[in-house]
C-alpha positions as CSV (number, residue, x, y, z in Angstrom):
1,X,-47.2,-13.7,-87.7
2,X,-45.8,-12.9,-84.1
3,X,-44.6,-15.6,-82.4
4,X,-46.1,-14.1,-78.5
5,X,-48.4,-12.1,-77.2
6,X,-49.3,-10.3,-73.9
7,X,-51.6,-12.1,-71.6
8,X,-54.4,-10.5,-69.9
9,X,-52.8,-11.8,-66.8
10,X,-50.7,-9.2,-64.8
11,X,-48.8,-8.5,-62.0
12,X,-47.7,-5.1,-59.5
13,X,-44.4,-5.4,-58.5
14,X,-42.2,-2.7,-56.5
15,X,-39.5,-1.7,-58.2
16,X,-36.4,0.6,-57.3
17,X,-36.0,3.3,-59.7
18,X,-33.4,6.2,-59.8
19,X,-33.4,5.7,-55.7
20,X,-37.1,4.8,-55.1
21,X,-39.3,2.3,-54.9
22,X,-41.9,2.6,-58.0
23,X,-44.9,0.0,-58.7
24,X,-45.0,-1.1,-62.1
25,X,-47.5,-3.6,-63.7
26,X,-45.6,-6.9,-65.9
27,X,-48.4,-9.2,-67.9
28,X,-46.9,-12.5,-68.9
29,X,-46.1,-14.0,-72.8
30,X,-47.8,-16.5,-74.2
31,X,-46.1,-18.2,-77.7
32,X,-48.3,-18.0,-80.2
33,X,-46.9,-20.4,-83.0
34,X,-44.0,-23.4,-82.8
35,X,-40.6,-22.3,-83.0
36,X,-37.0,-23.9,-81.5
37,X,-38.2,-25.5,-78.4
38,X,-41.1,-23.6,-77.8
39,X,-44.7,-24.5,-78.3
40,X,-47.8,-22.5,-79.2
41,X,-49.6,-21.9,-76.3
42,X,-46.9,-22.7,-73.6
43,X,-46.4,-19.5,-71.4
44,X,-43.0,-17.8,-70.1
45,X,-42.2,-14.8,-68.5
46,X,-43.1,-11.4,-67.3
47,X,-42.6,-8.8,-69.2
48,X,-43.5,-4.6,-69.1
49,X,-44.7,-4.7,-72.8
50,X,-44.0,-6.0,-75.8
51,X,-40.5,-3.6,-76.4
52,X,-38.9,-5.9,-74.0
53,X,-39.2,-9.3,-76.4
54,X,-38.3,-9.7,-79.6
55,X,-41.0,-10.9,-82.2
56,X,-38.3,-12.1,-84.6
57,X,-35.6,-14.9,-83.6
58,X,-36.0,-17.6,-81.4
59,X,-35.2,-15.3,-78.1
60,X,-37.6,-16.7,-75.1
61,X,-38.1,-15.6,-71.5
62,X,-38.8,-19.9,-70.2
63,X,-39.0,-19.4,-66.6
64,X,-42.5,-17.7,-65.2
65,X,-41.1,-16.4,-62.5
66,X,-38.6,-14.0,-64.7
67,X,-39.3,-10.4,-64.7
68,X,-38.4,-8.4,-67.2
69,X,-39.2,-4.2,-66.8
70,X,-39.5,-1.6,-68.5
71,X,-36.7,-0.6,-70.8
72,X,-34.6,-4.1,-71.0
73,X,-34.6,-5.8,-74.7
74,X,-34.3,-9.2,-75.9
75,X,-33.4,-10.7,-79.3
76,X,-32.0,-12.3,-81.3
77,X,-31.6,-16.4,-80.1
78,X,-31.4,-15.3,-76.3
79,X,-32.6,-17.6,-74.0
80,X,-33.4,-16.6,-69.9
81,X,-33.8,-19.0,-68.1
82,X,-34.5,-19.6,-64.0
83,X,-35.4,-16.8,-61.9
84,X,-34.1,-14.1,-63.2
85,X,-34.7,-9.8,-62.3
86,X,-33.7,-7.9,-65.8
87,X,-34.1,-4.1,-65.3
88,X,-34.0,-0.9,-67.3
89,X,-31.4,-0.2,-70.2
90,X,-30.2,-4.3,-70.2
91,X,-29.8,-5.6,-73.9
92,X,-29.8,-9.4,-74.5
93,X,-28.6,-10.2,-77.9
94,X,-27.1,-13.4,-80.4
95,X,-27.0,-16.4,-78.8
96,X,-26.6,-15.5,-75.2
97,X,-28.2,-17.4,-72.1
98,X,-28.8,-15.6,-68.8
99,X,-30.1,-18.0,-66.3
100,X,-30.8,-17.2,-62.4
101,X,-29.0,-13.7,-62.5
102,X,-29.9,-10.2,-61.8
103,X,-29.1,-7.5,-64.7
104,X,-29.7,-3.5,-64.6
105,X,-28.3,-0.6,-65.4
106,X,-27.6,-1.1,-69.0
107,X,-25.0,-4.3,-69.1
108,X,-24.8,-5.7,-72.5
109,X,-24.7,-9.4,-72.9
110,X,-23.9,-11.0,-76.6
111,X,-22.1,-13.6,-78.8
112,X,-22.8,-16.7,-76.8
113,X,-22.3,-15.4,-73.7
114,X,-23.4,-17.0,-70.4
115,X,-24.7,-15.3,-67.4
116,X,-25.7,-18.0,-64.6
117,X,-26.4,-17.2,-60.9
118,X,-24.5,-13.8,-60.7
119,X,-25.2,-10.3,-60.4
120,X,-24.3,-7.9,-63.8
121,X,-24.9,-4.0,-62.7
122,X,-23.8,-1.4,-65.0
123,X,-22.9,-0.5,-68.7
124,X,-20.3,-3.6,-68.6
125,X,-19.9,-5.8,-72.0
126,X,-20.1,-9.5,-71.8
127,X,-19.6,-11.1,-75.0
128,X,-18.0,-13.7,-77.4
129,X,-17.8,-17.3,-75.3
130,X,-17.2,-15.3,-71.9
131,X,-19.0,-16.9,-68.9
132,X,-19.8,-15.3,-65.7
133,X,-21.1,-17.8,-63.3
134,X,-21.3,-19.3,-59.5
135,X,-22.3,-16.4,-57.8
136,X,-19.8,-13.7,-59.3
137,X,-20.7,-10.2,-59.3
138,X,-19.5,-7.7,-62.1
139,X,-20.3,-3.9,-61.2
140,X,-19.2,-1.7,-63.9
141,X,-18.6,2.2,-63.1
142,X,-16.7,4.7,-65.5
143,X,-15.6,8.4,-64.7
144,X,-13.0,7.3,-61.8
145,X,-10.0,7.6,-63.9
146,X,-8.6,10.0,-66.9
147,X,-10.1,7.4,-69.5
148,X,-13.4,7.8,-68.3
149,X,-15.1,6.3,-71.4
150,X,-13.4,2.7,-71.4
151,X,-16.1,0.3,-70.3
152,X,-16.1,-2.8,-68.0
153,X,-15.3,-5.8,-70.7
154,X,-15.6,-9.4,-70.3
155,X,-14.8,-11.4,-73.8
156,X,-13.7,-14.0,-75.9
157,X,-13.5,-17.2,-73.9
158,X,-12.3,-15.5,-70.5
159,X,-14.7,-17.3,-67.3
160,X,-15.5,-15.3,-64.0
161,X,-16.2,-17.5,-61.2
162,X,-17.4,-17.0,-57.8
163,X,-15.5,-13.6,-58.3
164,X,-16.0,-9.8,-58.1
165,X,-14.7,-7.6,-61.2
166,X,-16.1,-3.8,-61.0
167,X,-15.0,-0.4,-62.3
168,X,-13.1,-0.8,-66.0
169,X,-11.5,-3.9,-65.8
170,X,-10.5,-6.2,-68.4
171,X,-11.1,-9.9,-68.8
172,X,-10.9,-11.6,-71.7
173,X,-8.2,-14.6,-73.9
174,X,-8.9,-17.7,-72.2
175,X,-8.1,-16.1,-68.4
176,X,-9.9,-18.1,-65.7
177,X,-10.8,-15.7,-62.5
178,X,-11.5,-17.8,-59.6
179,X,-12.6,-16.3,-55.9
180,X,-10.8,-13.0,-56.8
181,X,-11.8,-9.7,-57.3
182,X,-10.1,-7.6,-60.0
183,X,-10.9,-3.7,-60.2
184,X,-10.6,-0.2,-61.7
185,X,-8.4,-0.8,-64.9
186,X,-7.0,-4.0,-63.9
187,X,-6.7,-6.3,-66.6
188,X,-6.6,-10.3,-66.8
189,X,-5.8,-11.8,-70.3
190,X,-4.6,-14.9,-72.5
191,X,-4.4,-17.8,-70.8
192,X,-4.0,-16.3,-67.1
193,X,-4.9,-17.9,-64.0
194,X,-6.4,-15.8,-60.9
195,X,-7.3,-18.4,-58.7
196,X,-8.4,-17.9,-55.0
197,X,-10.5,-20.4,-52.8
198,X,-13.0,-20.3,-50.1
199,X,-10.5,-19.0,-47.3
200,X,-8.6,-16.8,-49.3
201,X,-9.4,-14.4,-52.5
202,X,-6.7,-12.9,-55.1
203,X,-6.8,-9.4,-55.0
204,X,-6.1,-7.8,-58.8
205,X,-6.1,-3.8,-58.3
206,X,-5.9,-0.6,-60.1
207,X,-3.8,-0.9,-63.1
208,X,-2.1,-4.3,-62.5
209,X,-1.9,-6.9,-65.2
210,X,-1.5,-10.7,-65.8
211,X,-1.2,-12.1,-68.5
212,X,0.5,-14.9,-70.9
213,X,0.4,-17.7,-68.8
214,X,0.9,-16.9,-65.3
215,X,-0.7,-18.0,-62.6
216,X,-1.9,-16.2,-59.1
217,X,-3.4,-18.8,-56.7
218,X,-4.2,-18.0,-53.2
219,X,-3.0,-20.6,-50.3
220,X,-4.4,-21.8,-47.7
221,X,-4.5,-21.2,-43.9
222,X,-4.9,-17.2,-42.7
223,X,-3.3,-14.3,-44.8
224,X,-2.6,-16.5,-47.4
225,X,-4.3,-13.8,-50.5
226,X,-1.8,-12.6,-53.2
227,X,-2.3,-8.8,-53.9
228,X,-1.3,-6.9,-57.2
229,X,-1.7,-3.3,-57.0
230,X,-1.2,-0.2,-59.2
231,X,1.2,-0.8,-62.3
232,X,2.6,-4.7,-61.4
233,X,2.2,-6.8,-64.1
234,X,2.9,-10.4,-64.1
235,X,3.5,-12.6,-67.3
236,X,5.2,-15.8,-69.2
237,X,4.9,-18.6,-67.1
238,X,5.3,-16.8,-63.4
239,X,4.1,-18.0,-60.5
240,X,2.9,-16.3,-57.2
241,X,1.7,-18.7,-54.5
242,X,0.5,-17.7,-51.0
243,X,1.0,-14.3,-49.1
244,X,2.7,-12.3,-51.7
245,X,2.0,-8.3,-52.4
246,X,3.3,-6.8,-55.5
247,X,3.0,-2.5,-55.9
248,X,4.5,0.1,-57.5
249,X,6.4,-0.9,-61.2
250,X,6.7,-4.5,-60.2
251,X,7.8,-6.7,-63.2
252,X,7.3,-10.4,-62.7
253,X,7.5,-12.9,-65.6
254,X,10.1,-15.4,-67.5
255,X,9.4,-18.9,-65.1
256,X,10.2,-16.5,-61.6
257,X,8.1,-18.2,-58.4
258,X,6.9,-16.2,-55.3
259,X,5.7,-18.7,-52.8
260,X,5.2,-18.4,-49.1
261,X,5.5,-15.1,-47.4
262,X,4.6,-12.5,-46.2
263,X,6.9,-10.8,-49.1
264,X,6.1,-7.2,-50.4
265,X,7.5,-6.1,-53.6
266,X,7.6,-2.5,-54.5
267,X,8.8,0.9,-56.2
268,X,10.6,-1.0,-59.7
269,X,11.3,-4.4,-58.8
270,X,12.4,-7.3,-61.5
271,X,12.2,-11.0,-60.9
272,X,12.1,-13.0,-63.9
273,X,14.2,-15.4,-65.6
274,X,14.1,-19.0,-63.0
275,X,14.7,-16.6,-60.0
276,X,12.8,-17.5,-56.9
277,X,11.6,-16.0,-53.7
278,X,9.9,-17.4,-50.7
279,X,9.6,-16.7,-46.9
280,X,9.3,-13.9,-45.1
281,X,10.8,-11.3,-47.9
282,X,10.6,-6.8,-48.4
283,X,12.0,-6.4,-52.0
284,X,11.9,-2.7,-52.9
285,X,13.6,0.3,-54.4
286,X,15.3,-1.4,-58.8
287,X,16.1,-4.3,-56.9
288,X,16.2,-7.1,-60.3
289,X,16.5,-10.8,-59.5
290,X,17.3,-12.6,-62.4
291,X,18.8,-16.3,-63.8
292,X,18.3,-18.9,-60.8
293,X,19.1,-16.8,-58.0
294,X,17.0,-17.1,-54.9
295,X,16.0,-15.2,-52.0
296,X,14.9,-17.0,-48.9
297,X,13.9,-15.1,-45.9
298,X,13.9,-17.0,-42.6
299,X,11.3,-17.8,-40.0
300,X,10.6,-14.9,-37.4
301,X,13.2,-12.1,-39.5
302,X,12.4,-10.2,-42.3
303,X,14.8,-10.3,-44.9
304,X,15.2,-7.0,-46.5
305,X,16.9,-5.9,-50.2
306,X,17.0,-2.7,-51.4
307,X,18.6,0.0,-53.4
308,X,19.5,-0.4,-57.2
309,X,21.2,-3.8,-57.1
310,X,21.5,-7.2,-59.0
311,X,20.8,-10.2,-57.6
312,X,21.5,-13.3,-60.6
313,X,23.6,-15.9,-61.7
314,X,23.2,-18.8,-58.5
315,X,23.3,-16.2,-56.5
316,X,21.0,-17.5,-52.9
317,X,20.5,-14.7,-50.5
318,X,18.9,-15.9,-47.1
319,X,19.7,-13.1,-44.9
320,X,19.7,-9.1,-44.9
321,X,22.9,-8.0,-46.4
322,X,25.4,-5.4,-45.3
323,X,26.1,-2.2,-46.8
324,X,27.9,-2.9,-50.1
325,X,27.8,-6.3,-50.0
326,X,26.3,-6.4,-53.9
């Protein structure tokens, strides 16, 4: 026996498709028979036709003010709840939960998944216990790089919050992305924090990667937005605290701190080990900081290091050095 059927009550909603704005007709389910939390007779949401629901499982549409079109499926144990606009190509599957969010363009959503109050464009993956929530926004787009098949992936038990993650990125382990955005192939895994706040947001771009157990945080006050751009990867228990930009083969792991700023790191730097910098700082050209050494730029002078040099031991540099002096 099917478990729902089609209403004779319907609706015209516009509707943009491939560019332009279509009408297309939804008619609202009706359970038929008891099954999980639903009753026989209780009506749910809106859907183009019957393709779009599952008869099998206990997958529901609760809310009646959820429309689902033409070309979205859901099965399974899914549940959609709250307000929510699914559109063409969107699969719901397992045990996920979508509640108050937008989906279109073919995003996948599995395992036990939550999407809650966020916008999911694309043919991105969502799966395992991955949660995107709190008004994030995940925008998947392939073809801008050689690997133009890798798709946008969010998985295992990895949370997006109040964040934007687009292109082919990569977010999955237990990472926690908070008020960042992370794009192309930039990846955030294990047990990674990318936390940003209300003033300021972590920037994660290109190919950059963190990763073990390091931590990003933005600070507070203006300017205060860590930035990791093209190959930088940042790992073990590293910290990077406040105005702090990271570019070209930047290595940052071991128990090394960046706090403070502005410092730009760039073109094959190493910091790692206990080593710390902080202050106003330009690190560039196989500079590698290492052991507890420290670099402390001063208030109102940039302090500058660069060329292929070591900097370790208790080494504590707080000024630009001469020619030679390491």
């Amino acid at each position: 026996m099917n478990k729902y059927e089609l209403t004779t009550a319907s609706q015209r909603i516009s509707v943009e498709i491939e560019g332009e704005n279509q009408w297309v007709e939804l008619h609202q389910i009706r359970a038929l028979r008891d099954f999980n939390d639903v009753t026989a007779g209780s009506c749910g949401g809106w859907v183009a036709d019957v393709a779009c629901l599952s008869q099998q499982g206990d997958c529901w549409i609760y809310a009646e003010n959820c429309l689902v079109l033409a070309g979205a499926r859901i099965e399974d144990n899914a549940r959609i709840t709250g307000a929510c606009v699914i559109g063409d190509g969107v699969r719901i599957r397992e045990n996920a939960w979508v509640d108050n969010a937008r989906l279109s363009d073919g995003a996948d959503i599995s395992g036990s998944a939550t999407v809650q109050s966020s916008v999911v464009s694309g043919g991105c993956v969502i799966t395992d216990e991955a949660r995107v929530i709190n008004h994030s926004e995940v925008d998947a787009s392939q073809g801008l790089t050689a690997d133009d098949t890798q798709q946008l992936r969010i998985y295992q038990q990895a949370t997006v919050n109040h964040s934007k993650v687009v292109h082919q990125a990569q977010i999955y382990g237990r990472a926690m992305v908070v008020h960042a955005f992370v794009e192309h192939r930039a990846a955030v895994f294990d047990e990674a924090l990318v936390q940003g706040n209300a003033e300021n947001s972590v920037w994660i771009c290109d190919c950059a990667q963190v990763y073990g157990r390091a931590r990003i945080l933005a600070g507070s006050g203006e300017d205060q937005c860590p930035t990791l751009r093209y190959s930088t990867r940042v790992y073990g228990n590293a910290l990077i605290e406040g105005d702090c930009v990271c570019k070209h083969r930047v290595e940052i792991y071991g128990d090394a701190i960046l706090c403070g700023g502005p410092i730009l790191l760039d073109e094959g730097v190493s910091v790692y080990g206990r080593a710390r910098i902080s202050g106003d700082v330009v690190i560039e050209n196989q500079v590698t900081l290492c052991d507890d050494a420290q670099v402390e730029g001063g208030h109102g002078e940039t302090l500058h290091l660069r060329g292929a040099k070591t900097i370790s031991g208790t080494q504590r540099v707080t000024r630009t050095p001469f020619y030679g002096v390491f």
